[in-house]
C-alpha positions, 0 to 999 in steps of 0.5 A: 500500500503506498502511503497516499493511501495508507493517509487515506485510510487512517483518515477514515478510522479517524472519523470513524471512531464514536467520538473523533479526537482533537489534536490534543486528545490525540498527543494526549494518547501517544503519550499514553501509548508511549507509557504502555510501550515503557511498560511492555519493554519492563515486562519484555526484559522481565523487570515485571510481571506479566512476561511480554513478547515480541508481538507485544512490542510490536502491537505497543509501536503500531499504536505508537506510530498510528498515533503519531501519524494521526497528530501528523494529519491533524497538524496537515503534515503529509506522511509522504513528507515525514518519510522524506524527511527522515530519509533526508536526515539519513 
């Protein structure tokens, strides 16, 4: 899938949701998913319990990377643009 599409799609999910979030609810749960991704690496290295896996990270970083493309959308920044960015600085 290329990424205009991927855009396109996000957006959908975005306003399919029963309550669409503004930019600030939307920052507000990255930080929370980036809580729960610190939590995940504590339970991954068996610092606490509950064990984690691999798939869990995975899980925590797609939820990470949603959320910061959501807030990349909600500030009108193109996700084809981040990618070219970080390719850039490369």
């Amino acid at each position: 899938m290329d990424m205009k599409n991927f855009e396109k799609k996000l957006k959908r999910k975005m306003k399919s949701y029963r309550k669409v979030w503004n930019r600030d609810a939307r920052i507000i749960h990255l930080f929370e998913e980036v809580g729960e991704f610190a939590e995940i690496l504590m339970q991954y290295k068996g610092l606490k319990d509950p064990r984690k896996n691999k798939r869990d990270i995975k899980n925590a970083l797609s939820d990470i990377v949603e959320d910061v493309f959501a807030v990349a959308i909600l500030f009108n920044v193109k996700i084809d643009d981040i990618f070219k960015e970080i390719c850039k600085q490369s």
